[in-house]
C-alpha atoms as one frame of an Amber mdcrd trajectory, in Angstrom:
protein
 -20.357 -35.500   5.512 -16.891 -35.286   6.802 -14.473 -33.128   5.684 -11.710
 -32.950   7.883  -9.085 -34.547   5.638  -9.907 -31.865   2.591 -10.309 -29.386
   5.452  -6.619 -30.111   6.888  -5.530 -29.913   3.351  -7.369 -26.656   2.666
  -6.151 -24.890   6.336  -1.950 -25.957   5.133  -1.938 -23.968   1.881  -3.150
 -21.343   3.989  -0.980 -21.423   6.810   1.554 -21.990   3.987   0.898 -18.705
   2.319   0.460 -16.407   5.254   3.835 -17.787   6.710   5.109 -16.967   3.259
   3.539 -13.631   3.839   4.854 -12.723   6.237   8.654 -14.159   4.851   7.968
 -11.668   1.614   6.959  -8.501   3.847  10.278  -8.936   6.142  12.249  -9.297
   2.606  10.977  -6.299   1.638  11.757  -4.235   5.024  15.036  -5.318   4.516
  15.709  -3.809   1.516  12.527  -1.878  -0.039  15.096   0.476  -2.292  14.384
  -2.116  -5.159  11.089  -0.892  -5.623  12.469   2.544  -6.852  14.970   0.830
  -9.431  14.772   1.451 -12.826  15.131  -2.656 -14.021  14.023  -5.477 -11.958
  17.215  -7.512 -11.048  17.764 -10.427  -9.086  16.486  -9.179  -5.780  12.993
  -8.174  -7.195  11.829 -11.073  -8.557  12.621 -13.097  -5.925  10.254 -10.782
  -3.894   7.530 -10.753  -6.623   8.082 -14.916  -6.857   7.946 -15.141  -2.983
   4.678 -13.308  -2.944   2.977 -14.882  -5.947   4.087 -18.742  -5.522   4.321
 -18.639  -2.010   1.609 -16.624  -0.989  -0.669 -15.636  -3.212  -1.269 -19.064
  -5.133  -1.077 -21.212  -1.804  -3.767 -18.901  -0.471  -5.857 -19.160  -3.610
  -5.743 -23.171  -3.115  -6.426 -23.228   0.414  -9.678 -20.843  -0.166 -10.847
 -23.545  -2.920 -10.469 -26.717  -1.361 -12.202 -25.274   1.774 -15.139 -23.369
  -0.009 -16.319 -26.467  -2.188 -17.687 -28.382   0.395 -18.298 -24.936   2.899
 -19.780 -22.646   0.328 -20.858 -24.940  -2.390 -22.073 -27.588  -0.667 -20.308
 -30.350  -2.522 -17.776 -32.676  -1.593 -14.193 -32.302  -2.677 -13.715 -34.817
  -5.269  -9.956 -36.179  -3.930  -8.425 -35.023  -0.668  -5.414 -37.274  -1.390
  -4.890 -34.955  -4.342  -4.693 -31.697  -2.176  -1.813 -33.216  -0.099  -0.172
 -34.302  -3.470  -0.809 -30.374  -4.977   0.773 -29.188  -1.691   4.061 -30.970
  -2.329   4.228 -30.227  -6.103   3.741 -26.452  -5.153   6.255 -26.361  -2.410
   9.061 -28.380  -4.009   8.481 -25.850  -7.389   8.513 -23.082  -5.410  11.392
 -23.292  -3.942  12.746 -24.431  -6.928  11.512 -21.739  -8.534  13.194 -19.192
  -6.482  16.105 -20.716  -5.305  16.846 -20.759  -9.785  18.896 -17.616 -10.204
  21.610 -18.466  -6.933  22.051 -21.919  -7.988  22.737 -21.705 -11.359  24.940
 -24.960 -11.276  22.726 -27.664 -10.255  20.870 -29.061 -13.596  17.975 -30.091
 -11.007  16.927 -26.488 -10.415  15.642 -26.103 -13.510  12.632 -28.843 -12.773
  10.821 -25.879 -10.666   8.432 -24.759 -13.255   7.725 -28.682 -14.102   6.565
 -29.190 -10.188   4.867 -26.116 -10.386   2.736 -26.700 -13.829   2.151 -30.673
 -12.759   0.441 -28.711  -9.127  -1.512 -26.596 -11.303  -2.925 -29.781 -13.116
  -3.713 -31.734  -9.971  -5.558 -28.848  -8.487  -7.498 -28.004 -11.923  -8.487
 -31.789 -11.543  -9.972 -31.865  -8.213 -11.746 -28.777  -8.412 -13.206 -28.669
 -11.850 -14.617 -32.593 -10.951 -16.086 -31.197  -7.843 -17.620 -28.800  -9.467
 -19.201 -31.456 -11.550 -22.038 -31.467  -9.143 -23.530 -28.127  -9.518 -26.895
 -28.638 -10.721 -27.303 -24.823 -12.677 -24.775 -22.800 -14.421 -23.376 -20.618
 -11.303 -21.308 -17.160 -12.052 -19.118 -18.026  -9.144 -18.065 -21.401  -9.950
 -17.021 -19.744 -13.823 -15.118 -17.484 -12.228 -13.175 -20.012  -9.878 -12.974
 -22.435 -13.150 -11.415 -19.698 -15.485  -9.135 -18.920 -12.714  -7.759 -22.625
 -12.935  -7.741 -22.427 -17.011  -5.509 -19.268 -16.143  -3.290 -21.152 -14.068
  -2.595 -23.703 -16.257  -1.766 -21.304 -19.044   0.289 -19.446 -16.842   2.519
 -22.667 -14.956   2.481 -24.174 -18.602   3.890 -20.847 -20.223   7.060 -21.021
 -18.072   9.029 -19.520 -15.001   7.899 -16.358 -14.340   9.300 -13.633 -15.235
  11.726 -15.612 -17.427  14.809 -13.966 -19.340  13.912 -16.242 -22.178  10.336
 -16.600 -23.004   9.341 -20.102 -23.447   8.630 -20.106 -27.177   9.368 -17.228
 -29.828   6.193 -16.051 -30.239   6.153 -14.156 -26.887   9.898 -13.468 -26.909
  10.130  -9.377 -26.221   9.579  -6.324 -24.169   6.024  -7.252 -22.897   6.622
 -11.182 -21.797   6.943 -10.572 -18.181   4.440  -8.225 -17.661   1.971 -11.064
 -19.839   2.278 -13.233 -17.027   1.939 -10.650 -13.906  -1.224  -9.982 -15.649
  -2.461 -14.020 -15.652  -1.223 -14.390 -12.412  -2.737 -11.228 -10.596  -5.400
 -10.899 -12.657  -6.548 -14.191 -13.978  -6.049 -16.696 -11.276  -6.170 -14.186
  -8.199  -8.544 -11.781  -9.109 -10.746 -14.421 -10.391 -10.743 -16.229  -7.385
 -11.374 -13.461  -5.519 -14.422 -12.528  -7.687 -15.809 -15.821  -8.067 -15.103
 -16.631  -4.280 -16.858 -13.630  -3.338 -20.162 -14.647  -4.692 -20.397 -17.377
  -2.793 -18.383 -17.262   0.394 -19.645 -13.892   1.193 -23.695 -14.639   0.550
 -23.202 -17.709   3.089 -21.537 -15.256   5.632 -24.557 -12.991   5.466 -27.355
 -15.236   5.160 -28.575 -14.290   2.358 -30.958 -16.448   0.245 -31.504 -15.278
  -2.998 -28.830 -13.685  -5.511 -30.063 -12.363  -8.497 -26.943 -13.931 -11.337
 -27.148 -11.292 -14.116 -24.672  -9.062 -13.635 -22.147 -11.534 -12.503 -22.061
 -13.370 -15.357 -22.162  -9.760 -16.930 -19.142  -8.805 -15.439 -17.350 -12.377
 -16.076 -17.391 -12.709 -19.624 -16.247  -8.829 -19.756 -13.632  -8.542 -17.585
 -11.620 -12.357 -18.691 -12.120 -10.661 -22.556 -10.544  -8.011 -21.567  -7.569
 -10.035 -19.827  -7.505 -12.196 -22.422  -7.018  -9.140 -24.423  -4.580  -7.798
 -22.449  -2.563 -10.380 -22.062  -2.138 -10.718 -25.360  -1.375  -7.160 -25.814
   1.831  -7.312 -23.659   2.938 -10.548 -24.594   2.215  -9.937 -28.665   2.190
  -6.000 -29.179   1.209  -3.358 -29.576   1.366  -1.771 -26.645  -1.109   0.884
 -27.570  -3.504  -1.902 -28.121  -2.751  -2.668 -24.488  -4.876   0.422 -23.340
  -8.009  -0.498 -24.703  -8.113  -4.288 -23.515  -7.315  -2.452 -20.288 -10.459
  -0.402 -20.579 -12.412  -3.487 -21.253 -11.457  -5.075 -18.045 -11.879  -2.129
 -16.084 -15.618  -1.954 -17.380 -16.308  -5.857 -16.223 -14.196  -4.936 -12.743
 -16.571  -1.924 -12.431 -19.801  -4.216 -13.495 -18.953  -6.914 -10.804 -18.229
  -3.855  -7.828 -21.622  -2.724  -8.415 -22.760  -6.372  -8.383 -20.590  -6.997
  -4.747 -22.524  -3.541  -3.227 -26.119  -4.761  -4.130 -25.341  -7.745  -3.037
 -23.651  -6.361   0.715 -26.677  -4.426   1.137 -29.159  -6.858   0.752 -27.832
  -8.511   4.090 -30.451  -8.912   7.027 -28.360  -7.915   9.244 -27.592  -4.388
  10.536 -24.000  -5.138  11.693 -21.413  -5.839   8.976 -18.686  -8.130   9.938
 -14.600  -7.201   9.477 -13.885  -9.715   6.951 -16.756  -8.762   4.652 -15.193
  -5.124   4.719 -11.694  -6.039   3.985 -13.128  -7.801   1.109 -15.639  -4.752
   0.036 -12.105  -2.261  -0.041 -10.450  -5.146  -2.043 -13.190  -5.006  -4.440
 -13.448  -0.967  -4.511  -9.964  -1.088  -4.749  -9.252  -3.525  -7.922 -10.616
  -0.680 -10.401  -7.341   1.146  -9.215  -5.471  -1.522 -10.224  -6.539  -2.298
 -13.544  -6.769   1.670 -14.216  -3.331   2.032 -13.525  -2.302  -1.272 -15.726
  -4.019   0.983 -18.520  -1.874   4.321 -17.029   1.132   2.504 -17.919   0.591
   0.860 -21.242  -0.018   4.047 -22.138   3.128   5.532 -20.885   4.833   2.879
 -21.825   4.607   3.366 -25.951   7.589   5.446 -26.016   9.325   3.579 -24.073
   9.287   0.093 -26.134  10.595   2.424 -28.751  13.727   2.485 -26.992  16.926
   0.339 -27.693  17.661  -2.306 -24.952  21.104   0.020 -24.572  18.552   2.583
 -22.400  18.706   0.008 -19.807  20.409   0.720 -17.049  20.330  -2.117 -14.147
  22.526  -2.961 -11.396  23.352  -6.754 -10.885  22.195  -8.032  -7.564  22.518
 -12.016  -8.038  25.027 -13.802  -9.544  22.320 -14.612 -12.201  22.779 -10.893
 -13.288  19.723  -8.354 -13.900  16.173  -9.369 -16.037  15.542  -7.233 -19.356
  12.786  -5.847 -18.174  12.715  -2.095 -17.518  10.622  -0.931 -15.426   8.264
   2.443 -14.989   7.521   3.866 -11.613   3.783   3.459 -12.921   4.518   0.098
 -13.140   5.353  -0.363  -9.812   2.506   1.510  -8.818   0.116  -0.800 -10.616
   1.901  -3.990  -9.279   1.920  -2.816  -6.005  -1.373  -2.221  -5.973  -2.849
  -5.342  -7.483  -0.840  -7.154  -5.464  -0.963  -5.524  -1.644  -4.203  -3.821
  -1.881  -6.339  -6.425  -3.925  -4.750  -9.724  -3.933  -3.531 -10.230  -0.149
  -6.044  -8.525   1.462  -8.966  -9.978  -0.944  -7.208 -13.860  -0.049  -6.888
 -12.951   3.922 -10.807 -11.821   3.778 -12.025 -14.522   2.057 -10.181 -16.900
   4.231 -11.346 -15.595   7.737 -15.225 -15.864   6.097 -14.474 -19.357   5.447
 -13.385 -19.533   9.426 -16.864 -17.587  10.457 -19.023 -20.422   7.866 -17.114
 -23.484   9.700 -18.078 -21.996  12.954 -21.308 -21.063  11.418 -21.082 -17.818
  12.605 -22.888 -15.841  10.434 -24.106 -12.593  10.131 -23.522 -10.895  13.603
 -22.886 -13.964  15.824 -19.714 -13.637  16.141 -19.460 -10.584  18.223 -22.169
 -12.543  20.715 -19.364 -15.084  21.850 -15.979 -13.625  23.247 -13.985 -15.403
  21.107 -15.467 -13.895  17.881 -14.805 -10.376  19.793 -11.153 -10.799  20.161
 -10.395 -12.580  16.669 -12.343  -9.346  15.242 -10.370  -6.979  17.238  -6.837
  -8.271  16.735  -7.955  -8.631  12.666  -8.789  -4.841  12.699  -5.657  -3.958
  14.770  -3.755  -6.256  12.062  -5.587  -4.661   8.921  -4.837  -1.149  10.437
  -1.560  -1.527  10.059  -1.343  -3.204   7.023  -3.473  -1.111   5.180  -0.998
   1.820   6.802   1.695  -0.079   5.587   0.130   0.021   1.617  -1.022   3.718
   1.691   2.610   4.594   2.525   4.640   1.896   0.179   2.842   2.532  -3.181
   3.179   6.217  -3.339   6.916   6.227  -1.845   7.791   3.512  -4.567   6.176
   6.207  -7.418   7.490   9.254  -6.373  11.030   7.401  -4.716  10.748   8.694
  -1.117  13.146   5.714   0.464  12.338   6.681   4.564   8.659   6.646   3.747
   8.987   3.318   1.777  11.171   1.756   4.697   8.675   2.544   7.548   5.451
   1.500   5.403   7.005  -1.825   4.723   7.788  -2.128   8.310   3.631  -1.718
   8.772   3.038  -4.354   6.141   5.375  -6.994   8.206   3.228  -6.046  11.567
  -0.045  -6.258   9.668   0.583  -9.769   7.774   2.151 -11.175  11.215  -0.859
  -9.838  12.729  -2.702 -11.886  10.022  -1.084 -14.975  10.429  -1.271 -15.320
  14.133  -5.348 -14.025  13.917  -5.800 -16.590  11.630  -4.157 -19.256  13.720
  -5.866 -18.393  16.477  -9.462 -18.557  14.522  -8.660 -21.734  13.656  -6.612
 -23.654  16.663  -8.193 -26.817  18.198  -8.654 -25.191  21.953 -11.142 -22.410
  19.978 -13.190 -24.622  18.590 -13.400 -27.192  21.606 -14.153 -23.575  23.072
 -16.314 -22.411  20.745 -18.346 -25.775  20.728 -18.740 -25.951  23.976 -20.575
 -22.567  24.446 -22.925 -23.211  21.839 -23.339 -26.589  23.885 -24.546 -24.559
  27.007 -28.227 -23.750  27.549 -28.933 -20.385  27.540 -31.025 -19.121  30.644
 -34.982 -17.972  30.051
């Protein structure tokens, strides 16, 4: 079966996102002080916008289109309609966050339309691909949910509007409602669902027993569900139980990732699988510290909107939404220690299955060596980068939060150039050609 249209398609929404990556990390080097404000203006959700729409979506879509035919084993039901998604996407995006400078131009306001119509195309092509699955598979419900989630979310509006799309989610809580369908429905999702069966392939492993999966999936997308509808509808202190819901379904589907790592044949473990193991020990955190600030947010939605105290940055003028510092924290977190290192895992596993380099073949060829070297030297620094830029943002230490975003910039450069390496035509001709060669004895 060839591939190598759907693959093309799948490898440009990724190259796509980690250029975009590395875009949002030099943004925030350049001015990382907006993290400690106490309203997100102009400035910050162009960074939050950046790094959801153009990297963290992008990367979602490149990891499906190039796991249905790699890690499914089915073929992608249209690769026209990934190059069609790809320019829907790009033209919203930039749409999208070109909105609050060019206020003037009626046009700018058909972002969120290319956006939701991308969302559609890709919810086609997947969820008919995944027509052919022969038994009900916890991985391909999580992957589906995460394109139901999409939907909802393009369909709902621009992010982080001013004005929420209809009156029934108009308040306090709107924008944080869709942080919590973007990071945690369609990228956590994707993650989880991805994981199952990305990650077995990698390790050659045969049998997966589906229990607690599907366990953990119908838990933790309640509890989203939940929670989503807690910050969008009220009350907040409603918020903090739907929280605990999802943490229990996160927690189910860890344990479910670490019987499932351990179970390899193999001794060795490669890199990518252990980025993706400290995503998923990590995305507890993140939902614990969603909970952490519902809670200390009660008294604040108490408050009049005259407590607000932001600084315009754009011509558009500042967002109503006031922010906590634990609501940074919990942001931050979801999105630079789960989501972005989760997608770059996943997507360098894909690499290793295309190469079928499984298990610990990769560190038998020279190739495989370097790429794994220059992704830990990359991953070093990133992670560097995150344990230094989420507790600066808390606490508001500005020279700590300057020189860890500097490490995030070097660590998601370091990223994109691995990953174009891994995946250049002279490395696999390379690659190829060794297997080609007899080995001696």
């Amino acid at each position: 079966m060839n591939n190598s249209s759907s693959s093309a398609g799948g490898r440009a929404f990724l190259i796509t996102s980690f250029l975009f990556l590395i875009l949002g990390t030099l943004m925030l080097a350049g001015r990382p002080q907006f993290l400690m404000a106490p309203s997100l203006t102009g400035h910050g959700v162009a960074w939050l916008e950046l790094l959801l729409l153009g990297f963290a979506f992008p990367a979602a879509f490149g990891l499906a289109y190039l796991a249905i035919p790699r890690a499914f084993g089915l073929p992608l039901y249209s690769t026209q309609f990934v190059f069609l998604h790809l320019g829907f996407h790009l033209a919203g995006m930039i749409l999208v966050v070109a909105s609050p400078l060019l206020t003037g131009i009626p046009q700018i306001q058909m972002g969120p339309t290319f956006l939701a119509v991308g969302a559609l195309t890709f919810a086609i092509n997947i969820g008919c691909s995944l027509r052919g699955l022969r038994v009900p598979d916890a991985g391909a419900a999580f992957l589906v949910t995460a394109m139901l989630w999409l939907v909802i979310a393009s369909f709902l509006g621009a992010p982080f509007a001013a004005t929420a799309p209809a009156t029934v989610f108009q308040g306090q809580g709107w924008s944080g409602g869709w942080l919590v369908l973007a990071l945690g429905g369609v990228i956590l999702n994707t993650i989880f669902g991805l994981g199952l069966r990305v990650t077995p392939v990698v390790l050659r492993l045969k049998e997966i027993h589906p229990a607690p999966a599907w366990y953990a999936f119908v838990i933790s997308n309640f509890g989203l569900a939940w929670l989503f509808a807690a910050l969008a509808l009220g009350p907040m202190s409603f918020a903090e139980f739907c929280a605990a819901f999802f943490l229990l379904g996160t927690l189910i589907y860890l344990g479910k990732f670490l019987l499932l790592v351990q179970q390899r044949p193999d001794r060795s473990l490669p890199w990518d699988v252990r980025i993706l193991l400290t995503t998923t020990i990590t995305a507890p955190l993140a939902i614990a510290l969603a909970g952490v600030a519902a809670w200390q947010r009660v008294p604040v939605a108490s408050q009049t909107p005259a407590a607000a105290t932001p600084a315009p940055e754009t011509p558009a003028g500042p967002l109503p939404l006031e922010i906590l510092p634990v609501d940074t924290a919990a942001v931050l977190t979801a999105l630079l220690a789960v989501a972005v290192p989760g997608l770059v895992a996943l997507a360098f596993q894909l690499v290793r299955i295309e190469r079928a380099q499984l298990g610990g073949d990769a560190e038998s060829t020279f190739q495989g060596r370097l790429t794994n070297q220059i992704l830990l030297a990359a991953y070093f620094n990133y992670a560097t980068g995150v344990l230094m830029v989420i507790p600066a943002a808390w606490v508001g230490i500005e020279r700590i939060l300057t020189l860890g975003s500097l490490f995030l910039f070097v660590g998601a450069a370091g990223f994109a150039g691995t990953f174009l390496f891994a995946t250049s035509k002279s490395k696999v001709a390379a690659i190829n050609e060794e297997a080609a060669v007899p080995k001696a004895g």
